[in-house]
C-alpha positions in Angstrom: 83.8 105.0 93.4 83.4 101.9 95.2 84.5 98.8 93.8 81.3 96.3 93.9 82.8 94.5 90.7 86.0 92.9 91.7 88.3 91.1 89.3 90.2 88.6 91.2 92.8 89.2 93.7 96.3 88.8 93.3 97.6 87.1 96.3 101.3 85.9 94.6 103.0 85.9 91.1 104.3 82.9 89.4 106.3 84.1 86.6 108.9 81.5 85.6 110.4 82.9 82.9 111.9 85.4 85.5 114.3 84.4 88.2 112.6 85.8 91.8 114.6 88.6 93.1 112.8 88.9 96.3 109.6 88.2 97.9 108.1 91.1 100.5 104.7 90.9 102.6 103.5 93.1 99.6 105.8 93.3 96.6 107.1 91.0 94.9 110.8 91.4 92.9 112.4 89.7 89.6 115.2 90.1 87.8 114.8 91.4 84.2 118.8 91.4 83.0 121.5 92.9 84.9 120.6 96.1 85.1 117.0 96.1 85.8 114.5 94.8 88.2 110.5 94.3 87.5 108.7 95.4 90.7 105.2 93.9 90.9 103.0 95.0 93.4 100.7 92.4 95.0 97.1 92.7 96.6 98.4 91.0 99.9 97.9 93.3 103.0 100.1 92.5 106.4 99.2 93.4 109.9 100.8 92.8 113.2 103.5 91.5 110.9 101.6 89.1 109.3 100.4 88.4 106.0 96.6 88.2 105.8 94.4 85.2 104.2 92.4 88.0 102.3 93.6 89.9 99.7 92.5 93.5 99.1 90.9 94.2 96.2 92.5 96.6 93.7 95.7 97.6 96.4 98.5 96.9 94.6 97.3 99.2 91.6 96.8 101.7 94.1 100.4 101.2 95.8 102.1 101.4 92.6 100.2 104.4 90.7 100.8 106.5 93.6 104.4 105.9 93.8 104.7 106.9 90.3 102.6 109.8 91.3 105.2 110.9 93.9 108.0 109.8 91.5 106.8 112.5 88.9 106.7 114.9 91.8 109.7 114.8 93.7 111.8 114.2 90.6 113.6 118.0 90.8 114.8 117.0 94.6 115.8 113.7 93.9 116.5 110.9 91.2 114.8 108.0 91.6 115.2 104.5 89.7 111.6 104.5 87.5 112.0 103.3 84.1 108.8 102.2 82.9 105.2 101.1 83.8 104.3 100.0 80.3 104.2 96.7 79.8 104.5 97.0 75.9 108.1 98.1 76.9 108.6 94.8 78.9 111.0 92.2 78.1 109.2 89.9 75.4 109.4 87.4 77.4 106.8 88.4 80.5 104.3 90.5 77.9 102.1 87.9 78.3 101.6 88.5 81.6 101.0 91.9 80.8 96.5 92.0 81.7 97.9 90.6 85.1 101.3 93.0 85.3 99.6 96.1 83.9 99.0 98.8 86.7 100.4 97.3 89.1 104.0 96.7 88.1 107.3 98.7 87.5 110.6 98.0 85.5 113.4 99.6 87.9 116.9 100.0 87.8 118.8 98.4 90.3 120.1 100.2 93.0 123.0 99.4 95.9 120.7 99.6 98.7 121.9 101.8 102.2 120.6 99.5 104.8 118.7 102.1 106.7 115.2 103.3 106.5 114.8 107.1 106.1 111.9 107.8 108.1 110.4 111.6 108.0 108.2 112.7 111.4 105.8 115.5 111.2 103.3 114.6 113.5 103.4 112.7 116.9 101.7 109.1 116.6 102.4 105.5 116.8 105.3 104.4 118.2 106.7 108.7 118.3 103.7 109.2 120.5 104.2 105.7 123.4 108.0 107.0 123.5 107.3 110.6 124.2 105.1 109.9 126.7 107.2 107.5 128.7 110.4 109.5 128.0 109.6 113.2 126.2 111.7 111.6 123.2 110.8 110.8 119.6 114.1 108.2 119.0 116.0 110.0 121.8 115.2 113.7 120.6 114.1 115.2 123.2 110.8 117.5 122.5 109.3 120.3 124.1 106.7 118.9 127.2 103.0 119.4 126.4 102.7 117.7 123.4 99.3 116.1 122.4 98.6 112.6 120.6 98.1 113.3 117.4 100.1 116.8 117.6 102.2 118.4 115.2 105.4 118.6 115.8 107.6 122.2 116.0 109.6 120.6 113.1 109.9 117.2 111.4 112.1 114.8 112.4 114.5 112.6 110.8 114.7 109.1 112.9 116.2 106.1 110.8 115.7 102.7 111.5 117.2 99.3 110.7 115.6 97.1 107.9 114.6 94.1 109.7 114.1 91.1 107.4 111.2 89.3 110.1 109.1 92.1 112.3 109.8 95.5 113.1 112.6 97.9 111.9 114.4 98.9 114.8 114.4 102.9 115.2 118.2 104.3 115.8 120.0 107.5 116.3 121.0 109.5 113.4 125.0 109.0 115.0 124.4 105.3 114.6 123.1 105.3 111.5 126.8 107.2 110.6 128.2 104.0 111.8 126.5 102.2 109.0 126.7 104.7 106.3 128.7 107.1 105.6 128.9 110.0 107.5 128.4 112.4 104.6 125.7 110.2 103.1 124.2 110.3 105.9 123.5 114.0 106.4 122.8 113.8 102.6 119.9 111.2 102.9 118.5 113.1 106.3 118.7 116.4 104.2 117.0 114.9 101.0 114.3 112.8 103.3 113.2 115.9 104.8 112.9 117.9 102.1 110.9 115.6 99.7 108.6 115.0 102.9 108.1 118.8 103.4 107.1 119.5 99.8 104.6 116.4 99.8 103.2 117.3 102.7 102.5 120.6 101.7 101.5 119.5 99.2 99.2 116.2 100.3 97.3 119.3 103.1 96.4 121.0 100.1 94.8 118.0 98.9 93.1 117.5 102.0 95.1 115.0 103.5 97.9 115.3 106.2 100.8 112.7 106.0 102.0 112.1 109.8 105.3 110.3 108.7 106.4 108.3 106.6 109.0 105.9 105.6 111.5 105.9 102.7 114.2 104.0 101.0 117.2 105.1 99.1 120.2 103.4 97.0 123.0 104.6 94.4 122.5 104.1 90.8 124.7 106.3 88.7 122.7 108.7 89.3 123.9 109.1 92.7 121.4 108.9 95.4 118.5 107.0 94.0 114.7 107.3 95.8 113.6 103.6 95.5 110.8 101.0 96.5 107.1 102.6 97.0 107.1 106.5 98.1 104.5 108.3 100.6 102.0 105.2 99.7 98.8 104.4 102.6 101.6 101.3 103.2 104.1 103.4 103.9 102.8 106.7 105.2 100.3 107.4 107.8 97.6 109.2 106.1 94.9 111.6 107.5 91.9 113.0 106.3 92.4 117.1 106.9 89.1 117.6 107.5 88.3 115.3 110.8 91.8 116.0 111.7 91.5 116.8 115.9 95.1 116.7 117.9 94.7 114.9 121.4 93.1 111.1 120.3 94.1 108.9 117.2 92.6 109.7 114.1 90.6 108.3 111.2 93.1 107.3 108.5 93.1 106.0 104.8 95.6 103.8 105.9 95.1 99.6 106.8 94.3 101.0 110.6 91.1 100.1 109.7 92.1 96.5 109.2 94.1 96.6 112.7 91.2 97.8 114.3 89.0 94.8 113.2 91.8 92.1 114.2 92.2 93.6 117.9 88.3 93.3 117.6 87.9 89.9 116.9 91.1 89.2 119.4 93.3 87.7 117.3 96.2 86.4 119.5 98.6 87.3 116.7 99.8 84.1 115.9 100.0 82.3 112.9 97.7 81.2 110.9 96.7 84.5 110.2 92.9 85.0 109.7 90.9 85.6 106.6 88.9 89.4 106.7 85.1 89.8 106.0 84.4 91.0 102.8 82.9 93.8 104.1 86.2 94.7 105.9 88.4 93.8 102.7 86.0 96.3 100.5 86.0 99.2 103.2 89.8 98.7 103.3 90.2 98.9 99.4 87.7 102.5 99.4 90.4 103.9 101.8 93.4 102.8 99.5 91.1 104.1 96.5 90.2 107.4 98.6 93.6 108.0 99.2 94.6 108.2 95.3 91.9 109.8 94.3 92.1 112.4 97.2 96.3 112.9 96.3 96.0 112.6 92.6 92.3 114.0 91.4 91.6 111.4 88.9 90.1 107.8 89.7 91.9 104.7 89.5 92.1 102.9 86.2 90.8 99.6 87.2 
C-alpha cells in the first residue's frame, strides 16, 4: 500500500489537560495519575541527532503497532508495562483527543528505569563494524579475524550503553555496566535481552526480514523486570530485507537509512536548522516503515 492520501502529520502534541512527562526526538510522555503514563508516538523522524523539519507520514502508527506486536510476542520471556491502546479506556479527560491519540498512543505503567541501554548484536554493522575493523572488537569483545561488513556474527552479542540525554549513547563494557546496576540485574537483563532478541529474530527471518541489532530498554514495576519504551521497531532495530541480504557491503534497509542517505547527499553540514525532506523522500521513507509492519505482522496498517 502506498500512502498517496495523507492525513496530516503530527509533528508535536499539546494536550494541556496532562502534565508533560517527557519530550523525546520521537515520543512524547504524560502523566495520567500516579501510576500510569500515556505514551504517544509522534510522526517526527531524527537523523544525525537532529530532529527533521518534515514529518513522516503515518510513522508513529507504525512505531507504536509494532511495539505492541512484539509486546504480544515476547510476553512468556518477559513482562512488559502495556496496559492499553484503547482510547475508550483513557482517562475522560484526554478522550477527546482520541481521533488524534488513536493508533499511535499507549497507556503504560510506570516503571524505575535502569539507566543502561540493552543492546542485542547479531550481525556486524554500524558502529560494531568501524570498531572491528580498527581493533577486531565489537565494544571490546574480541571476535574472530575475517569477518565481513554486513556478516553474521558466531553468536549475538550483549553490549550496553549509556542513555545520553543530547547525542549518542555511549557503548560500555558489560563490567561497567555492573557498576551502575546491580551485578545480578545485570546478568539478568543480558540474559533476558538476548533471549527475546533470539526468538524475534528467528522469528522476523521467517518473515523475511533479518534484524542486525537492536536496542532495548528495561525498568522494575512489580512485576519485576519490566520490557519498556518501543521494542524491535525500524527506530530502534536495524532492519533487513532477507531476500537482497549480501554479507561484505551495507545493505538495503526498512529503516530511516534511506533518509541519512539523502542528507549526506544534499551535504548537509549537520548543523542546526535542520532541513525539511522532499516529499518524495518523506513518502518513500513512510513505505519502508509501512513495509516493515506489514512484512513482521502480515496485515496492513489501519490508517
Amino acid at each position: 500500500m502506498s500512502p498517496q492520501i495523507l492525513d496530516p502529520v503530527l509533528l508535536r502534541t499539546d494536550y494541556s489537560e496532562l502534565e508533560l512527562h517527557a519530550s523525546g526526538k520521537v515520543r512524547d510522555v504524560y502523566c495520567l495519575d500516579p501510576e500510569h503514563l500515556l505514551f504517544v508516538a509522534t510522526d517526527r523522524i531524527s537523523a544525525f541527532d537532529y530532529v527533521l523539519a518534515t514529518g513522516i507520514p503515518h510513522k508513529g502508527r507504525v512505531l507504536t503497532q509494532i511495539s505492541l506486536f512484539w509486546f504480544d510476542f515476547l510476553k512468556d520471556i518477559v513482562p512488559n508495562h502495556f496496559v492499553t491502546a484503547d482510547v475508550n479506556r483513557y482517562p475522560a479527560a484526554i478522550r477527546k483527543h482520541a481521533g488524534e491519540l488513536r493508533g499511535r498512543s499507549m497507556m503504560v505503567m510506570r516503571a524505575e528505569m535502569f539507566p543502561v541501554e540493552c543492546i542485542a548484536r547479531g550481525y556486524l554493522s554500524g558502529s560494531g563494524w568501524k570498531e572491528y575493523k580498527a581493533t577486531g572488537t565489537v565494544c571490546g569483545i574480541k571476535l574472530p579475524p575475517g569477518l565481513k561488513e554486513s556478516g553474521q556474527l558466531p553468536e549475538p552479542l550483549f553490549t550496553p550503553a549509556t542513555k545520553a540525554a543530547t547525542g549518542h549513547d555511549i557503548n560500555i563494557s558489560f563490567e561497567e555496566m555492573c557498576n551502575l546496576v546491580d551485578p545480578e540485574l545485570s546478568r539478568q537483563l543480558r540474559d533476558i535481552t538476548l533471549r527475546i532478541y533470539k526468538k524475534a529474530a528467528d522469528y522476523a527471518r521467517q518473515r523475511g526480514i533479518i534484524i542486525a541489532d537492536t536496542k532495548f530498554e528495561f525498568g522494575q514495576t512489580a512485576q519485576g523486570i519490566t520490557l519498556v519504551d518501543e521494542v524491535l521497531t525500524p527506530d530502534s532495530s536495524r532492519f533487513w530485507p532477507a531476500d537482497t541480504y549480501q554479507p561484505g557491503k551495507a545493505q538495503d534497509s526498512y529503516d530511516k537509512q534511506y533518509v541519512r542517505d539523502y542528507l549526506e547527499e544534499i551535504r548537509w553540514n549537520k548543523q542546526p536548522p535542520a532541513p525539511a525532506l522532499p516529499q518524495e523522500v518523506a513518502l518513500r521513507t513512510s513505505e519502508k516503515y509501512l513495509g516493515a509492519y506489514r512484512q513482521l505482522t502480515g496485515r496492513e496498517l489501519e490508517i
